[in-house]
C-alpha positions as CSV (number, residue, x, y, z in Angstrom):
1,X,-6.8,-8.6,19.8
2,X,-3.0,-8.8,20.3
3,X,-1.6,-7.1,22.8
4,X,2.2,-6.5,23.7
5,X,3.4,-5.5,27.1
6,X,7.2,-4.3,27.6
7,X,8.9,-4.1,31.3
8,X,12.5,-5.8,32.1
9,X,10.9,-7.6,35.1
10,X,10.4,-11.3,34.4
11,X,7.7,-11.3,37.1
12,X,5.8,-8.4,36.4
13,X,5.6,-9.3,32.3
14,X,4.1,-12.9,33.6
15,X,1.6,-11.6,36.4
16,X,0.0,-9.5,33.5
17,X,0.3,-12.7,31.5
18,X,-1.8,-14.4,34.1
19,X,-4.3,-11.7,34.5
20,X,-5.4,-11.2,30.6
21,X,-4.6,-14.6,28.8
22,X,-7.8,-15.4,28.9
23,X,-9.5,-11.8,27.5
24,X,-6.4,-10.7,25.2
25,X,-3.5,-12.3,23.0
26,X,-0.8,-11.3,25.2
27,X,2.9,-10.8,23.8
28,X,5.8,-9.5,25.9
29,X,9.8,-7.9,25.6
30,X,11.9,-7.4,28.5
31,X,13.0,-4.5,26.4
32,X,12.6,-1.8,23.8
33,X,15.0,-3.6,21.2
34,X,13.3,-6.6,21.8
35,X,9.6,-5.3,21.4
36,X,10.9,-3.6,18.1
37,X,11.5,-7.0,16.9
38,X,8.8,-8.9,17.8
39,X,6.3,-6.1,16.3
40,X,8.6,-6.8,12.9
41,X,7.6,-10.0,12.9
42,X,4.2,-10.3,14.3
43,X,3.2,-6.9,12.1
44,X,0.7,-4.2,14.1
45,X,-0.9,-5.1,17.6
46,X,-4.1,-3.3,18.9
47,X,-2.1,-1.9,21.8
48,X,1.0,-1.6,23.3
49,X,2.0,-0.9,27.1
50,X,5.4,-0.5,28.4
51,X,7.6,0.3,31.7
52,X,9.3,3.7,31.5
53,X,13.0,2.9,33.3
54,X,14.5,0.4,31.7
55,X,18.2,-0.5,29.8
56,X,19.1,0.7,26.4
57,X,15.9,2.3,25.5
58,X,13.4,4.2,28.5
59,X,9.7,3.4,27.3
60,X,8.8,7.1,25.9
61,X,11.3,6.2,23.4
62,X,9.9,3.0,22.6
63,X,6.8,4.3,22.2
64,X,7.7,7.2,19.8
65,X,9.4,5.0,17.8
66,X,6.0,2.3,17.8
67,X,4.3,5.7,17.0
68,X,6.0,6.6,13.8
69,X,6.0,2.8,12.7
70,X,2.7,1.9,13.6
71,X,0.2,4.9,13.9
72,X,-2.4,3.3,14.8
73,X,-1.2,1.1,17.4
74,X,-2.6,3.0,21.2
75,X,0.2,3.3,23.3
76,X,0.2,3.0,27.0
77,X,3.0,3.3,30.2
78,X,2.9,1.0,32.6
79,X,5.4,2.5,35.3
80,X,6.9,2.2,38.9
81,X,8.8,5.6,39.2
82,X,7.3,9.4,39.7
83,X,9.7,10.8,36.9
84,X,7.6,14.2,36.3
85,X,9.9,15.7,33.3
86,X,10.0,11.4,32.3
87,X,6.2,11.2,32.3
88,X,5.6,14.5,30.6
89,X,8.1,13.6,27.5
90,X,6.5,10.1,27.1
91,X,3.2,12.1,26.8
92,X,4.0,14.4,24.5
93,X,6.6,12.7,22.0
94,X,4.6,9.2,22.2
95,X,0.9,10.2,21.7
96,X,0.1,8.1,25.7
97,X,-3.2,7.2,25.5
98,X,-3.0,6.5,29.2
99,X,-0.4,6.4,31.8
100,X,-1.0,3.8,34.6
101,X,1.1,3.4,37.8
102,X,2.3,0.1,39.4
103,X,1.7,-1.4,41.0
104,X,-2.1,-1.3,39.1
105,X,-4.8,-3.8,40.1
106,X,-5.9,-6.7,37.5
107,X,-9.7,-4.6,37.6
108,X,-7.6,-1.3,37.0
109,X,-5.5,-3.4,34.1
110,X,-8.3,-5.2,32.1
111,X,-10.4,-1.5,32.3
112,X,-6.9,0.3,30.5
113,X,-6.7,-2.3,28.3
114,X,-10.5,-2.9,26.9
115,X,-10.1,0.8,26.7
116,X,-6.9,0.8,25.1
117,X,-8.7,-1.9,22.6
118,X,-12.0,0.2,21.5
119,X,-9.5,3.4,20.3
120,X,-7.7,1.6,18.5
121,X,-11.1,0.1,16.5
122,X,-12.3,3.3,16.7
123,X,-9.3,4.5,14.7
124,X,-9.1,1.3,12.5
125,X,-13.0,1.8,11.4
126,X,-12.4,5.7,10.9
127,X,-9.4,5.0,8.4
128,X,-11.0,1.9,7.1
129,X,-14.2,4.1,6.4
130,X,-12.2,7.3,5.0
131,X,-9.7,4.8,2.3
132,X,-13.1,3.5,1.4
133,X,-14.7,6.3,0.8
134,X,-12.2,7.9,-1.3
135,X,-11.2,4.5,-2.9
136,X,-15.0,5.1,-4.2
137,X,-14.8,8.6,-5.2
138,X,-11.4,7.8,-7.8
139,X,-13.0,4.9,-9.4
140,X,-16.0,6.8,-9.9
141,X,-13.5,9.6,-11.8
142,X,-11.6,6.9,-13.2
143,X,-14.8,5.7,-14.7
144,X,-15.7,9.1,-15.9
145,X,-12.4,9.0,-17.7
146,X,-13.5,6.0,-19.8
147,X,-16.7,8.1,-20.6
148,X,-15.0,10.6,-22.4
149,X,-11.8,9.3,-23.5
150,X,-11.7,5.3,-23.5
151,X,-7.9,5.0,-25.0
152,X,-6.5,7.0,-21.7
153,X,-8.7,4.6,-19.7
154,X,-7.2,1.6,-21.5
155,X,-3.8,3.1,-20.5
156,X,-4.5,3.3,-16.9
157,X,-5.3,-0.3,-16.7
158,X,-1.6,-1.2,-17.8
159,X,-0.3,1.2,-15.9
160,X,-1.7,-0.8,-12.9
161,X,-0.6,-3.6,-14.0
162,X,2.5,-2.5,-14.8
163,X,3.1,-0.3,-11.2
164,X,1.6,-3.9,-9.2
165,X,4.5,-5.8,-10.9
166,X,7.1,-3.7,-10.2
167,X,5.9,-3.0,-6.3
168,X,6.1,-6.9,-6.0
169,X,9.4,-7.3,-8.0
170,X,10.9,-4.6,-5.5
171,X,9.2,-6.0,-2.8
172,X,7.4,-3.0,-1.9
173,X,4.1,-3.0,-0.2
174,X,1.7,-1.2,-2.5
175,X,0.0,1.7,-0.1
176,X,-3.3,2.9,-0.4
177,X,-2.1,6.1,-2.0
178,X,-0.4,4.6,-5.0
179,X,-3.1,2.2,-5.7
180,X,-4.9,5.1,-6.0
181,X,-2.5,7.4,-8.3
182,X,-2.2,4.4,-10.7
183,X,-5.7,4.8,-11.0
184,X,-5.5,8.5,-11.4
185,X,-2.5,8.8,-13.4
186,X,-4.3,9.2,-16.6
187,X,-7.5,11.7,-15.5
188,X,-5.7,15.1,-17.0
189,X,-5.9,13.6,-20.1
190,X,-9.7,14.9,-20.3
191,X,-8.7,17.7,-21.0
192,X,-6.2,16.2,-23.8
193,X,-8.1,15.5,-27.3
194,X,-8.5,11.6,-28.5
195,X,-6.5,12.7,-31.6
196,X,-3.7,13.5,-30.0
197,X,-3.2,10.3,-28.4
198,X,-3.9,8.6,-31.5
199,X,-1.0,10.4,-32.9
200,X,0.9,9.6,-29.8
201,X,0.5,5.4,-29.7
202,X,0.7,5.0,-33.5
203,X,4.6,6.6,-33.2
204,X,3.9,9.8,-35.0
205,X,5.6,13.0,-33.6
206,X,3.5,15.6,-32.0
207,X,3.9,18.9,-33.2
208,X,5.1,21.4,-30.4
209,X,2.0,22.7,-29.7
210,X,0.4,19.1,-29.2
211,X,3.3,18.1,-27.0
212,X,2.7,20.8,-24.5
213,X,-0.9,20.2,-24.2
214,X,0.3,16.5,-23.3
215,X,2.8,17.5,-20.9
216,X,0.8,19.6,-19.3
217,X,-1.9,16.1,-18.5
218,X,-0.6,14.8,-14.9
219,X,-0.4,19.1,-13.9
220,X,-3.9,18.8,-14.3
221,X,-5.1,15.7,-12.8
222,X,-3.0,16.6,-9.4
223,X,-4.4,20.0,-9.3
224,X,-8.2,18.3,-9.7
225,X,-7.1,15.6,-7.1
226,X,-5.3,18.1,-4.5
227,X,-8.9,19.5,-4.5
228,X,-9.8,16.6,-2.4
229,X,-9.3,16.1,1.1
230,X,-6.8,13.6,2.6
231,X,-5.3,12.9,-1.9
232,X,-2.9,15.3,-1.1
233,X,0.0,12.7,-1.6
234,X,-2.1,11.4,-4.6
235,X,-2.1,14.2,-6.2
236,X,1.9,14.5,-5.4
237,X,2.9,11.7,-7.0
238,X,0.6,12.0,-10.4
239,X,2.1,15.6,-10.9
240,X,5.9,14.5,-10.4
241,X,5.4,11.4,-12.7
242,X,7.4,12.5,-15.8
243,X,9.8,14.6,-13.7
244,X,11.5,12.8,-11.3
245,X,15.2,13.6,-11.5
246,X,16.9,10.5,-10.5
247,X,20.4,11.5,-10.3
248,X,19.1,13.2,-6.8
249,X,18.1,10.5,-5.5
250,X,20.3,7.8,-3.5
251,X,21.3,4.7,-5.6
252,X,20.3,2.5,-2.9
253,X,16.8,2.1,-3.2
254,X,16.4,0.8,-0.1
255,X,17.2,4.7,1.6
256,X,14.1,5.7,0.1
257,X,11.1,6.9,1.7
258,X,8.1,5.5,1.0
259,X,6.5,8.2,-1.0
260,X,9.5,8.5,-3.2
261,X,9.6,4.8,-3.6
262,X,6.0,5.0,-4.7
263,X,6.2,8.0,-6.8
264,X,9.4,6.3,-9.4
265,X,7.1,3.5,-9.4
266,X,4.3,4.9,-11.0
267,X,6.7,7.1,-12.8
268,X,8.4,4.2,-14.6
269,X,5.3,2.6,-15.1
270,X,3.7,5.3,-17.0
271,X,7.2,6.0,-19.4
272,X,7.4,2.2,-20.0
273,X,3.4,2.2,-21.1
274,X,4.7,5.2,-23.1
275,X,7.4,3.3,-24.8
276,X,5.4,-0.3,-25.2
277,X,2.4,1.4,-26.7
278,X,4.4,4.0,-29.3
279,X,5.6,0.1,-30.9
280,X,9.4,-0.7,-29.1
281,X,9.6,-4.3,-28.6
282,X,10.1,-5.3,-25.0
283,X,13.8,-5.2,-25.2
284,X,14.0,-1.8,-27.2
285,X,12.2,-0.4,-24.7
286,X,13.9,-1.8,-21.9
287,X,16.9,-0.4,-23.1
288,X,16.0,3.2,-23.7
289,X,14.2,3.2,-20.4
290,X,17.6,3.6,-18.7
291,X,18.8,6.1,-21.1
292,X,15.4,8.4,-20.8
293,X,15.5,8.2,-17.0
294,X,19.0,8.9,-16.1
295,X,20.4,7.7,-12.7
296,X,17.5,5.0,-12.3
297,X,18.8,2.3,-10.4
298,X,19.2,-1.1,-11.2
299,X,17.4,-2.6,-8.3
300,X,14.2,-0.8,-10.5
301,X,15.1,-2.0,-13.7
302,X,15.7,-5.4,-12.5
303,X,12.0,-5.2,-11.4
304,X,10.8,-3.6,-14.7
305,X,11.8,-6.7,-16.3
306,X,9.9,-8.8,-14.5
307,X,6.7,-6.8,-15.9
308,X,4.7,-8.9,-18.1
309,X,6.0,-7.2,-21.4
310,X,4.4,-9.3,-24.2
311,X,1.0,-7.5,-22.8
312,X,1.7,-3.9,-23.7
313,X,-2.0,-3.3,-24.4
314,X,-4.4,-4.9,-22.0
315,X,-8.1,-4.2,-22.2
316,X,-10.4,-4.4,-18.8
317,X,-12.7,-7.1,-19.0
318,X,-15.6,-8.5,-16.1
319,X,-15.8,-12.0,-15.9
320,X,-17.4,-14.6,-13.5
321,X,-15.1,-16.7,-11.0
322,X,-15.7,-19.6,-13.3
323,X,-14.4,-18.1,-16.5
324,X,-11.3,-16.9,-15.2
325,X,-9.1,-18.6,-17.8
326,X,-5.1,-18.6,-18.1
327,X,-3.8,-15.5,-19.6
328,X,-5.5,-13.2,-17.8
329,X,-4.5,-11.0,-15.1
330,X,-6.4,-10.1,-12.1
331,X,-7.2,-6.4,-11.5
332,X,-8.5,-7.0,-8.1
333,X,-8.3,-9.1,-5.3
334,X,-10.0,-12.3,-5.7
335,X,-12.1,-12.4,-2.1
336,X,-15.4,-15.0,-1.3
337,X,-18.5,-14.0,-0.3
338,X,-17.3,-15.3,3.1
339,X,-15.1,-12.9,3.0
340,X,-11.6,-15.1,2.3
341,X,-8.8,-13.8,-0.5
342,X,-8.0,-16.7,-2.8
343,X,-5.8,-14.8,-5.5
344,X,-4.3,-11.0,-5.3
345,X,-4.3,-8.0,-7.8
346,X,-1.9,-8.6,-10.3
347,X,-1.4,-12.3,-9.8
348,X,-1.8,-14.0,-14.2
349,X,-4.1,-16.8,-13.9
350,X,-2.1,-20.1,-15.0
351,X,-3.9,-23.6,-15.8
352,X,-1.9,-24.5,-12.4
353,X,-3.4,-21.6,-10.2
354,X,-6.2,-22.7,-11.5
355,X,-6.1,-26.4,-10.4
356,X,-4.3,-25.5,-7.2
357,X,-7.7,-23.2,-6.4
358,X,-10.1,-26.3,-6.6
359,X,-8.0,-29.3,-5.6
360,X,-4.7,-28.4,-4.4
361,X,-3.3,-28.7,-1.2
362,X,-4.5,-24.8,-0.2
363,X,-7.9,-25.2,-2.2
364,X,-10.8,-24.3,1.0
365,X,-11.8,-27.7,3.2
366,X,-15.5,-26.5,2.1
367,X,-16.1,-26.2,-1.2
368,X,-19.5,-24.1,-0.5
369,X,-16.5,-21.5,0.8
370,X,-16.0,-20.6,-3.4
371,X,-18.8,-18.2,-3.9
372,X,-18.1,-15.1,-5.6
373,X,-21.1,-13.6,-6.5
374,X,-19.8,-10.8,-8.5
375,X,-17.8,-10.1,-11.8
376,X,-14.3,-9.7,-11.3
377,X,-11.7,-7.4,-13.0
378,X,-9.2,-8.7,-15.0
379,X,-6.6,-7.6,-17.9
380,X,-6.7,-9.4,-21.1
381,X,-4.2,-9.0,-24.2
382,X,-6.1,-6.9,-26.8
């Protein structure tokens, strides 16, 4: 488990570098700037514990800041001075898990910090346990969906597809919460007859009545998914699909928030599966993209156009590891039994992936590692 310690004192970062290299992967900052930094580049750590006094940025700030950029991460002080109001706002405003005083014994240290280690696996198992859970409970609806009405099912495979490609393009890691809206995006339309959607991919108008019943599809799947605890976001961004006003929004798509970020994505993805599957060719419907959706930004058509356009309608197929063939694209993560990724949702399977997998330069030292006991998910040009 990594650990990251923070205190301006040269001497005092490597004593507790003595003490724990052999128990913990110890990092250290001789500042708050500095730590910010090195948890960009070395991504969440188990634990972080920091002084309190120090230049430029005291340690409760520090630590509010690791708070709201890494949740889970426990946070600890580490500190020398008997600032009572100090201590009290690091508390509060940081989430302390503990607060230890120096100087603090290597027995006191290694107990805080095998502490400090079991919360934050406690927490990672809880979350781990929760996304699981409901990852379960939306396929099983999803699946339900292709039950009753198999052409919305078909759509929500694209839409996947689609939403992956644009995340990448825009270089925007896909959260658990849109992975699961893409896979919910389609569910009010159970309560929308096949005909209707006939009508709608074969480019014949809807009559009013029909149109409203449409419209009213992603109302209905977020007010079946708000239903559920913890989908609240879910259900968010599946009922402001077709209604995102993008002329509020900042051009730069960089100042957005995550969940708006998220939310235009699956938002574009479903009016481009809209457009592809009523019969515009790729460029026609690239074009009238921008003039449906006023104000979108062309950071996010940029990254529309790197979507896989050819393959407006993609059926879900299960295949073995060894049938995977080029064309297809992968609607899950390629993992072994032994538990390493090899390929990533949304990746298209090339004859070159292919021979890069089983005697590249990156293809596993053992080749009993490649066993994939199950089907796997992919997307294949109907």
């Amino acid at each position: 488990m990594r650990v990251l310690f923070v205190d301006d004192e040269a001497n005092v970062l490597e004593s507790i570098r003595r003490q724990l290299r052999k128990t913990v992967e110890v990092h250290t900052a001789p500042g708050g700037p500095e730590a910010l930094d090195l948890l960009e580049e070395l991504g969440p750590v188990a634990l972080v514990i920091s002084d309190m006094r120090m230049p430029g940025m005291s340690g409760a700030e520090l630590l509010t800041r690791v708070r709201d950029l890494y949740p889970d991460t426990v946070r600890m002080i580490l500190s020398g001075q008997a600032d009572l109001e100090a201590t009290i706002s690091a508390v509060n405003d940081g989430h302390i898990f503990r607060f230890l005083t120096k100087p603090c014994g290597e027995a006191a240290l290694r107990t805080a910090v095998a502490a400090g280690i079991d919360q934050y696996r406690l927490v990672s198992s809880r979350k781990e346990l929760v996304e699981k859970t409901l990852q379960g409970l939306v396929e099983t609806l999803n699946d339900i969906l292709g039950l009753t009405n198999p052409m919305a099912y078909r759509r929500t495979a694209r839409i996947r597809q689609y939403a992956a490609t644009i995340a990448s393009a825009l270089q925007f890691p896909m959260p658990w919460d849109l992975r699961l809206a893409t896979l919910l995006s389609q569910v009010g339309c159970i309560t929308v007859p096949a005909a209707i959607l006939d009508k709608l991919y074969s480019g014949t108008d809807l009559t009013a009545d029909e149109q409203q019943l449409y419209a009213r599809h992603p109302e209905v799947a977020a007010g079946l998914i708000g239903r559920i605890p913890q989908l609240g976001s879910v259900a968010a961004m599946i009922g402001r699909q077709q209604t995102i006003e993008f002329t509020s929004l900042p051009p730069d798509v960089a100042a957005w928030d995550a969940e708006t970020t998220a939310t235009v994505i699956l938002g574009v993805a479903t009016r481009l599966d809209e457009l592809l599957a009523t019969g515009d060719q790729p460029a026609t419907a690239l074009q009238r993209l921008g003039g449906l959706l006023p104000g979108l930004p062309q950071a996010v058509l940029t990254a529309v156009r790197s979507v896989h356009l050819h393959g407006a309608y993609m059926d879900v197929r299960f295949v073995a590891f060894d049938e995977l063939a080029p064309g297809m694209v992968l609607d899950e993560d390629v993992v072994t039994d032994s538990g390493n990724t090899l390929m990533f949702r949304g990746e298209e399977v090339t004859w070159g992936l292919l021979e890069q997998l089983h005697s590249g330069p990156h293809a596993p030292e053992d080749a009993t590692d490649i066993v994939i006991s199950h089907k796997l998910r992919v997307l294949i040009a109907a």
